[in-house]
Biopython code that builds the backbone (N, CA, C, O; Angstrom):
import numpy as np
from Bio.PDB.StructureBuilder import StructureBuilder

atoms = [
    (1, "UNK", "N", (0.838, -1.181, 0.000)),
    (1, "UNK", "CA", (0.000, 0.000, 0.000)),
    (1, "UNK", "C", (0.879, 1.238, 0.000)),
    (1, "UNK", "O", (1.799, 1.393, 0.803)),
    (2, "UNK", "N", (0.493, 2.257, -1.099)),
    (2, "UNK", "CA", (1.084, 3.542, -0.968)),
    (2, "UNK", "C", (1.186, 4.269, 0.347)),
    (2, "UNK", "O", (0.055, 4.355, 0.825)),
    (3, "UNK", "N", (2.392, 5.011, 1.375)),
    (3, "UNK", "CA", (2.023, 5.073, 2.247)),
    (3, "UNK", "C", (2.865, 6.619, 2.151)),
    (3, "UNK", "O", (4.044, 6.732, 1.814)),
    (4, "UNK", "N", (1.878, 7.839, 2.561)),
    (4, "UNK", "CA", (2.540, 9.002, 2.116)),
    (4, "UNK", "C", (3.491, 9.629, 2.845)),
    (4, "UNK", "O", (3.367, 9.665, 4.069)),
    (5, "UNK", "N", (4.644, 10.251, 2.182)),
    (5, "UNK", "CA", (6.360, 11.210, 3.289)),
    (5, "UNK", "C", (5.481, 12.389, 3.853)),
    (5, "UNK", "O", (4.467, 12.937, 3.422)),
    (6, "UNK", "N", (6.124, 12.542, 4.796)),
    (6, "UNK", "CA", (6.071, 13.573, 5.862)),
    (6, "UNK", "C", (5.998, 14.379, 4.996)),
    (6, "UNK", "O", (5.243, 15.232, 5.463)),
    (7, "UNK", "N", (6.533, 14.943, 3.189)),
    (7, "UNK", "CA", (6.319, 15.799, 2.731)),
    (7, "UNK", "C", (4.741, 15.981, 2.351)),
    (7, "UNK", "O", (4.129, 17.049, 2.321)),
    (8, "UNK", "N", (4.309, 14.877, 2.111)),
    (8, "UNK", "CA", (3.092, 14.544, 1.713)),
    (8, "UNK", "C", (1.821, 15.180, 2.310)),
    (8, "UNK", "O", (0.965, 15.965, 1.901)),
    (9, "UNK", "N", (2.058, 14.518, 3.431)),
    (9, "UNK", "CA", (1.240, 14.779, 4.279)),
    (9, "UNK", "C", (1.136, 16.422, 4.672)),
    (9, "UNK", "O", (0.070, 16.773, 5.177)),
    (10, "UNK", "N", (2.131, 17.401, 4.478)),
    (10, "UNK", "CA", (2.577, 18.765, 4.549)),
    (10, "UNK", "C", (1.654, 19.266, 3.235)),
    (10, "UNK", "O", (1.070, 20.266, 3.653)),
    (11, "UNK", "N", (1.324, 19.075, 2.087)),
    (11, "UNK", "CA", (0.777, 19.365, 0.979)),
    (11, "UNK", "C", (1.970, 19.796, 0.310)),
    (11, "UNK", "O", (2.083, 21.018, 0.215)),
    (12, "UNK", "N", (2.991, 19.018, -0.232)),
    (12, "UNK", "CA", (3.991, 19.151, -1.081)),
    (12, "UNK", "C", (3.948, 17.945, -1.955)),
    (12, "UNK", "O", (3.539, 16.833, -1.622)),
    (13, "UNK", "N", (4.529, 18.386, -3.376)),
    (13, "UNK", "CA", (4.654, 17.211, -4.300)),
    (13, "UNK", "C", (5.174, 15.547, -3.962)),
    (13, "UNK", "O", (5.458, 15.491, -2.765)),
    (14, "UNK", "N", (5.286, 14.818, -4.330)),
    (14, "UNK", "CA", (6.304, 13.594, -4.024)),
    (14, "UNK", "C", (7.265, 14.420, -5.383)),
    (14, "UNK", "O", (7.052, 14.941, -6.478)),
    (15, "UNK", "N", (8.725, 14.040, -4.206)),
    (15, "UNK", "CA", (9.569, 14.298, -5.154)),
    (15, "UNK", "C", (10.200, 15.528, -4.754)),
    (15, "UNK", "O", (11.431, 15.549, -4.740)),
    (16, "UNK", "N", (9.471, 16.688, -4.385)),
    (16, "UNK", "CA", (10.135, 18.399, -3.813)),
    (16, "UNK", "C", (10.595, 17.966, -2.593)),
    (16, "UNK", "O", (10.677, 16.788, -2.244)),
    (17, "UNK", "N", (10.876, 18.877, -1.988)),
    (17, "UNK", "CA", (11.187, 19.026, -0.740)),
    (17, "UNK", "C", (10.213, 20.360, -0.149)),
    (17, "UNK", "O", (9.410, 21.072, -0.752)),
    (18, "UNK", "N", (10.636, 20.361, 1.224)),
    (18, "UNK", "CA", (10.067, 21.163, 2.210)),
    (18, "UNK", "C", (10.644, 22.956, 1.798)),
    (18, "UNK", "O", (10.764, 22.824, 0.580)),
    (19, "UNK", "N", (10.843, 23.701, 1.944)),
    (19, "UNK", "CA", (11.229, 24.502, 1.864)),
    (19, "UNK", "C", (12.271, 24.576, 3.133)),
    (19, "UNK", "O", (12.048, 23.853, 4.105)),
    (20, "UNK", "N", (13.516, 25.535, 3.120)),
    (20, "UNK", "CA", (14.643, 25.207, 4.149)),
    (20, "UNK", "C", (14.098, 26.129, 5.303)),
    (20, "UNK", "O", (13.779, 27.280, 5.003)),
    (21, "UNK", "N", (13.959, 25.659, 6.718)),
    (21, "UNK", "CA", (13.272, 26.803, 7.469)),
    (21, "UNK", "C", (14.663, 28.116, 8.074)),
    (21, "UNK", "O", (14.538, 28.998, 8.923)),
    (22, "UNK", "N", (15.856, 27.760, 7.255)),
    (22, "UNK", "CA", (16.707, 29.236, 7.408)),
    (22, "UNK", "C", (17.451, 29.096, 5.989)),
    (22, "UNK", "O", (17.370, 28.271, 5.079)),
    (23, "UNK", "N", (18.257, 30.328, 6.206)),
    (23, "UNK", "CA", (18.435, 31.040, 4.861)),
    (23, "UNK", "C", (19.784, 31.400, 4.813)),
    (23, "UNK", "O", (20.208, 31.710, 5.926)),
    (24, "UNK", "N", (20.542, 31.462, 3.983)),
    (24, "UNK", "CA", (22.293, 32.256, 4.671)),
    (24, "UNK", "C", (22.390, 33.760, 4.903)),
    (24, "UNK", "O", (21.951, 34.639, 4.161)),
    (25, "UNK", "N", (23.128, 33.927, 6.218)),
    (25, "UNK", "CA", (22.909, 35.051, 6.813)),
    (25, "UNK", "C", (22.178, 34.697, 8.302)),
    (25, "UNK", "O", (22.401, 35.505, 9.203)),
    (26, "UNK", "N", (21.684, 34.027, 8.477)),
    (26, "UNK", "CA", (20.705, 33.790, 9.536)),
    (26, "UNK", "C", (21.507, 33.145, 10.876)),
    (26, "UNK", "O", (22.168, 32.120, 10.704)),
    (27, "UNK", "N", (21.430, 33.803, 12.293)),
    (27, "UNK", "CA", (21.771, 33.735, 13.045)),
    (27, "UNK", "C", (21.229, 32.663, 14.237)),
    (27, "UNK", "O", (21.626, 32.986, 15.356)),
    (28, "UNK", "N", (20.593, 31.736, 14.205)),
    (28, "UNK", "CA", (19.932, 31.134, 15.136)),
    (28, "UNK", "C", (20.460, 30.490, 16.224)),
    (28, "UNK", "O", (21.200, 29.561, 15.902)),
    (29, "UNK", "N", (20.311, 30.700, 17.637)),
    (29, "UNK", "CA", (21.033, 29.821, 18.618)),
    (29, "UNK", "C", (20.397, 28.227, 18.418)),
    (29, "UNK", "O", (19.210, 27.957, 18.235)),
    (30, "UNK", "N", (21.350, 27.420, 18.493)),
    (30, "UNK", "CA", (21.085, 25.648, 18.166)),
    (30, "UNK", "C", (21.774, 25.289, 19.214)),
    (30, "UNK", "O", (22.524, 25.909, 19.967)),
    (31, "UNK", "N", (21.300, 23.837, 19.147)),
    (31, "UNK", "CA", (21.770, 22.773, 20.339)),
    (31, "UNK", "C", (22.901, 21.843, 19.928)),
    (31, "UNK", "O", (22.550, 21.984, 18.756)),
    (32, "UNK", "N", (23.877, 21.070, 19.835)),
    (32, "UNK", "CA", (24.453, 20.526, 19.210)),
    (32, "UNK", "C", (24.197, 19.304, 19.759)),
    (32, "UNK", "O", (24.490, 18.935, 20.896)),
    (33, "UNK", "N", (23.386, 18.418, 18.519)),
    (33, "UNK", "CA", (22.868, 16.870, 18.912)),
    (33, "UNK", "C", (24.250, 15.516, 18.274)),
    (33, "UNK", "O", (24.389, 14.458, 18.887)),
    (34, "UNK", "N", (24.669, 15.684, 17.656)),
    (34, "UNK", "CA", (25.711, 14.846, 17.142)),
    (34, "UNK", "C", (26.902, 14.995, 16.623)),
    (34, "UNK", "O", (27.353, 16.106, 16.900)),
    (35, "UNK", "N", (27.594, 14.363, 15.999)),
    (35, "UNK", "CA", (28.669, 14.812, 15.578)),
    (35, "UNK", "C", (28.789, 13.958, 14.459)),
    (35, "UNK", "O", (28.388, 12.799, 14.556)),
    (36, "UNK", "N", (29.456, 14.515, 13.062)),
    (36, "UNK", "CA", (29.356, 14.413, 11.348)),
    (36, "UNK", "C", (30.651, 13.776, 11.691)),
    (36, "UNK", "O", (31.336, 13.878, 12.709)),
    (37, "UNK", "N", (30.857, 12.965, 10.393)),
    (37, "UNK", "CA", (31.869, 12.250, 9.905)),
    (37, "UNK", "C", (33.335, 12.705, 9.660)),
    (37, "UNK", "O", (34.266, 11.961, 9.352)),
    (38, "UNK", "N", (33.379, 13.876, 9.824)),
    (38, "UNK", "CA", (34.560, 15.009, 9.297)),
    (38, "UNK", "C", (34.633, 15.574, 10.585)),
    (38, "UNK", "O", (35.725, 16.129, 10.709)),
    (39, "UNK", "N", (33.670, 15.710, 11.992)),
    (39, "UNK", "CA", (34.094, 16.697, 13.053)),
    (39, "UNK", "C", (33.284, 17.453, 13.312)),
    (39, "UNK", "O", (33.226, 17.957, 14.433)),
    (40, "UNK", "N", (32.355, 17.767, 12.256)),
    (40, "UNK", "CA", (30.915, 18.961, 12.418)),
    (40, "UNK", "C", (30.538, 18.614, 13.408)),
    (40, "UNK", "O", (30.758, 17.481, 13.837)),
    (41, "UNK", "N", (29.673, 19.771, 14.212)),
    (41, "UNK", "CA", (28.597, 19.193, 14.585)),
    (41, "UNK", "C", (27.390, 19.408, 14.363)),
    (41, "UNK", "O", (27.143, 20.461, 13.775)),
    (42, "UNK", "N", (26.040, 18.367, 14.802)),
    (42, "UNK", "CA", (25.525, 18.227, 13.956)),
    (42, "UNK", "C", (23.729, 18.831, 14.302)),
    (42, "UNK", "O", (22.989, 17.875, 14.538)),
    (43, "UNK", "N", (23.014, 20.218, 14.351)),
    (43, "UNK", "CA", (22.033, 20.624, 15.180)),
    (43, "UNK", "C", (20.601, 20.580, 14.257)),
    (43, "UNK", "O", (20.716, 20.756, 13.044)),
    (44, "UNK", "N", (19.774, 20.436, 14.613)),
    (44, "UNK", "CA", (18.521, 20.954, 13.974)),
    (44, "UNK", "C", (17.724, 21.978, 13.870)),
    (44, "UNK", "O", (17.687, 22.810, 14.776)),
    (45, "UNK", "N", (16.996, 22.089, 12.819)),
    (45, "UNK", "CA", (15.470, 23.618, 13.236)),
    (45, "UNK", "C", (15.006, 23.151, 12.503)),
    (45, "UNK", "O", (15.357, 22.731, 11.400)),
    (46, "UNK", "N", (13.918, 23.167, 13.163)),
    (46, "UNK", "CA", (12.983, 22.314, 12.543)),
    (46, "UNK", "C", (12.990, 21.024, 12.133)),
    (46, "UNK", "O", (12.365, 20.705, 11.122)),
    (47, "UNK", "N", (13.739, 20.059, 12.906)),
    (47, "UNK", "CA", (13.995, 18.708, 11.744)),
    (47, "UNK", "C", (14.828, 18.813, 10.790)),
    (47, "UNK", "O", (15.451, 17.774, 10.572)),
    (48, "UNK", "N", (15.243, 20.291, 9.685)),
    (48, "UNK", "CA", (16.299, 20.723, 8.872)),
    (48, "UNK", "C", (17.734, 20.574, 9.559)),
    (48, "UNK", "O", (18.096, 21.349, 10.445)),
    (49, "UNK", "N", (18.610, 19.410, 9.038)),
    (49, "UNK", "CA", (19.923, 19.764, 9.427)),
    (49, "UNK", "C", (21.408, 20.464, 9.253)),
    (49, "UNK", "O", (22.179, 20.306, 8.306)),
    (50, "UNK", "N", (21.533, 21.003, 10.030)),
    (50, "UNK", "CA", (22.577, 22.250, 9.760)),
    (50, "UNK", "C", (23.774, 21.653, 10.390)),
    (50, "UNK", "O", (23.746, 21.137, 11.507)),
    (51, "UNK", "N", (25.198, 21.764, 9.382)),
    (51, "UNK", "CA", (26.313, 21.306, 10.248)),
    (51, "UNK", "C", (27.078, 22.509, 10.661)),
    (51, "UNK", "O", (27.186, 23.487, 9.922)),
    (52, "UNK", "N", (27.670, 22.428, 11.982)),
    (52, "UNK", "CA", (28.490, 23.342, 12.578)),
    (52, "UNK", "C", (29.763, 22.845, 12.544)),
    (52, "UNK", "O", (30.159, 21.715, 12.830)),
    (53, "UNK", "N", (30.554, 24.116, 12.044)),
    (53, "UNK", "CA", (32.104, 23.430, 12.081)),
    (53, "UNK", "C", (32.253, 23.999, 13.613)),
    (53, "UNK", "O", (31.800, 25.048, 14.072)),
    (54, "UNK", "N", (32.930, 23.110, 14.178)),
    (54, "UNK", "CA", (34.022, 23.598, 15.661)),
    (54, "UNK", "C", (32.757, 24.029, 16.618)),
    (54, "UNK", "O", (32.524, 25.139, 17.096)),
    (55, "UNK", "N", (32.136, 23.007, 16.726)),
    (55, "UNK", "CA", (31.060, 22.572, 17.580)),
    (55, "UNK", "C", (31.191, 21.713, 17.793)),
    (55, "UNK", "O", (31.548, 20.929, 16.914)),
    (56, "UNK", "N", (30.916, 21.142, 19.563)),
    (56, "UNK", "CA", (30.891, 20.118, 20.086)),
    (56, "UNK", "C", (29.565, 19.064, 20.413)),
    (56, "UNK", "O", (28.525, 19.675, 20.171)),
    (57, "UNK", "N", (29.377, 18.083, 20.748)),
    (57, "UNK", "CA", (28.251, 17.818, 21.164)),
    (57, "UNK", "C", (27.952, 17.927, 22.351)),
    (57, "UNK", "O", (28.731, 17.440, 23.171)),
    (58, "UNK", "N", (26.862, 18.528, 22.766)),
    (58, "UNK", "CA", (25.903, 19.356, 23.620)),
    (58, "UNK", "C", (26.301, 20.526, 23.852)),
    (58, "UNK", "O", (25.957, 21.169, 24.844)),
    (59, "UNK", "N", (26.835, 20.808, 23.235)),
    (59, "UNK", "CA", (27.370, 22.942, 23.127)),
    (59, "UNK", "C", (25.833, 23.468, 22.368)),
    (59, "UNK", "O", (25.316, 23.121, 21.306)),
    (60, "UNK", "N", (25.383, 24.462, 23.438)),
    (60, "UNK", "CA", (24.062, 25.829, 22.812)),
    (60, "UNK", "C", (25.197, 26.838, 22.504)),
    (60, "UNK", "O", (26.124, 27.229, 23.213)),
    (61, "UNK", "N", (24.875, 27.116, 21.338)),
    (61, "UNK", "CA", (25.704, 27.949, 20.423)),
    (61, "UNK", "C", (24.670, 28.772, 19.604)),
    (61, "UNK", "O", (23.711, 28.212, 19.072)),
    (62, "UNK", "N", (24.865, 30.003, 19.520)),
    (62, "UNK", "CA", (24.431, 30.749, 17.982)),
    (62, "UNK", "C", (25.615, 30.824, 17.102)),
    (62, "UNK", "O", (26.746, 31.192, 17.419)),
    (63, "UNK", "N", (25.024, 30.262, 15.489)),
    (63, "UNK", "CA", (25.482, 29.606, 14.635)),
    (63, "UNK", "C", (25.063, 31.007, 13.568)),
    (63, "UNK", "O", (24.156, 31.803, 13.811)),
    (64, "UNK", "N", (26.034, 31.050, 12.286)),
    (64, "UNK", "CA", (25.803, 32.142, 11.408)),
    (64, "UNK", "C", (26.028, 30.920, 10.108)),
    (64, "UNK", "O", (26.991, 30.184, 9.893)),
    (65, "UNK", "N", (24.477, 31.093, 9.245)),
    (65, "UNK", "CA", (23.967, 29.783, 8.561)),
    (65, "UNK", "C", (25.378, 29.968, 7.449)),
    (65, "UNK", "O", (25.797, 31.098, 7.698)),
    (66, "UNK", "N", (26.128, 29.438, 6.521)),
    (66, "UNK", "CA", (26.885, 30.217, 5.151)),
    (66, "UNK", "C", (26.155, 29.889, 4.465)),
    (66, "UNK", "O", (25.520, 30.754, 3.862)),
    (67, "UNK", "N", (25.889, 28.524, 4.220)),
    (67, "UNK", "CA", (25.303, 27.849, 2.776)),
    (67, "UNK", "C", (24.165, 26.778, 3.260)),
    (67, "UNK", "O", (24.144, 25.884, 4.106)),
    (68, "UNK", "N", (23.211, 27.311, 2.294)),
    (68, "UNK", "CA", (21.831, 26.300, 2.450)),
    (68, "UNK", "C", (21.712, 25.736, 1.335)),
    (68, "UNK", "O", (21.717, 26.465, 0.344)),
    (69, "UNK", "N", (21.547, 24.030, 1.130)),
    (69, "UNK", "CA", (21.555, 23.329, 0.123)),
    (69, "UNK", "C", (19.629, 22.805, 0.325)),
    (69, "UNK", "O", (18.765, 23.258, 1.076)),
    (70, "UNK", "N", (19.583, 21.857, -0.571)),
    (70, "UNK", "CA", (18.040, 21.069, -0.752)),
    (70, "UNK", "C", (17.689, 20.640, 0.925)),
    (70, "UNK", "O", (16.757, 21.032, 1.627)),
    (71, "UNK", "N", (19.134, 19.413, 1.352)),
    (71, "UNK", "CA", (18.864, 19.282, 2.691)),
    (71, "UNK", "C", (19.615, 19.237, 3.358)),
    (71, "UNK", "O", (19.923, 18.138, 3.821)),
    (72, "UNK", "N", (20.183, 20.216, 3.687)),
    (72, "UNK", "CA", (21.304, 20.306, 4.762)),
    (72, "UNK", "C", (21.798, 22.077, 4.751)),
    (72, "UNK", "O", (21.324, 22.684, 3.790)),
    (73, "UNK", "N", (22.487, 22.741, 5.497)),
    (73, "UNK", "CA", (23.105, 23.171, 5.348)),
    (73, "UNK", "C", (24.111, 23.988, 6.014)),
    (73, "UNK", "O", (23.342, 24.511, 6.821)),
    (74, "UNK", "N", (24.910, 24.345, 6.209)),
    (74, "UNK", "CA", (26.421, 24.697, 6.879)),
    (74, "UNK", "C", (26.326, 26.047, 7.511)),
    (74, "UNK", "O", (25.662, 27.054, 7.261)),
    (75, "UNK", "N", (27.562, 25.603, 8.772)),
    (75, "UNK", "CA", (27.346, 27.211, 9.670)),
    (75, "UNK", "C", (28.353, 27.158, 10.307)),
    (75, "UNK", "O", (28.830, 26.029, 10.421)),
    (76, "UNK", "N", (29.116, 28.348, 10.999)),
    (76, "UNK", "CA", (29.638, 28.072, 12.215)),
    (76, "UNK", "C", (29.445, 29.233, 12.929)),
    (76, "UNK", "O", (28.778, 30.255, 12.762)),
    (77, "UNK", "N", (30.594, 28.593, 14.205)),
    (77, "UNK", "CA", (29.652, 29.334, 15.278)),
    (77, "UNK", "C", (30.253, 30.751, 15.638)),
    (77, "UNK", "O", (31.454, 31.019, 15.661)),
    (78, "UNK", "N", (29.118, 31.683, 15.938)),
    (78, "UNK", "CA", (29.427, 33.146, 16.175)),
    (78, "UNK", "C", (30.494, 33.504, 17.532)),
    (78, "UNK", "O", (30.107, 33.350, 18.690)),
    (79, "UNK", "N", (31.746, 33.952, 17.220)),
    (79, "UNK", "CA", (32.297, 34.802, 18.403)),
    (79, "UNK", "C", (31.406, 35.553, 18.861)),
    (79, "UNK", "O", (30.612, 36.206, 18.184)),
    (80, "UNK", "N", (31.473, 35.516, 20.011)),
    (80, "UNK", "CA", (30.665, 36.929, 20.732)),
    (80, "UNK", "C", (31.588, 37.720, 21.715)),
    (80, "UNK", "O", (31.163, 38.722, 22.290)),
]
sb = StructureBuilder()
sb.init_structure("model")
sb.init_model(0)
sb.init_chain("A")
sb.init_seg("    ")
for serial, (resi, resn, name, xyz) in enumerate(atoms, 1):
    if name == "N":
        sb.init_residue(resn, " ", resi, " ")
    sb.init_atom(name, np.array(xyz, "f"), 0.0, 1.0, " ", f" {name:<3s}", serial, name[0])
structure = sb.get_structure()
């Protein structure tokens, strides 16, 4: 039985994606839930995952987004 993606169920095509809920430029404080294959680490918004370079896991950090791809996209973290 056909069984419909979380996009689906959102009223999006099969096949698109969600729209990214940040943008580059965007400053958001994140949680750091894991850690990427290379050292990132690895936070969410919304379910969207964003990697942080020179983030640890469980470091709350505000993150400055660079690059937003389809699903993922890259940040690191703000001196203050």
């Amino acid at each position: 039985m056909y069984r419909r993606s979380r996009y689906e169920q959102r009223g999006f095509e099969r096949g698109s994606s969600a729209p990214a809920p940040v943008k580059a430029g965007d400053t958001p404080t994140v949680k750091i839930e894991g850690q990427g294959k290379s050292g990132d680490g690895i936070a969410r918004v919304q379910g969207f995952v964003i990697f942080v370079s020179g983030a640890n896991v469980g470091d709350e950090v505000k993150v400055r987004i660079n690059e937003v791809r389809q699903r993922f996209a890259t940040a690191e973290v703000v001196k203050e």
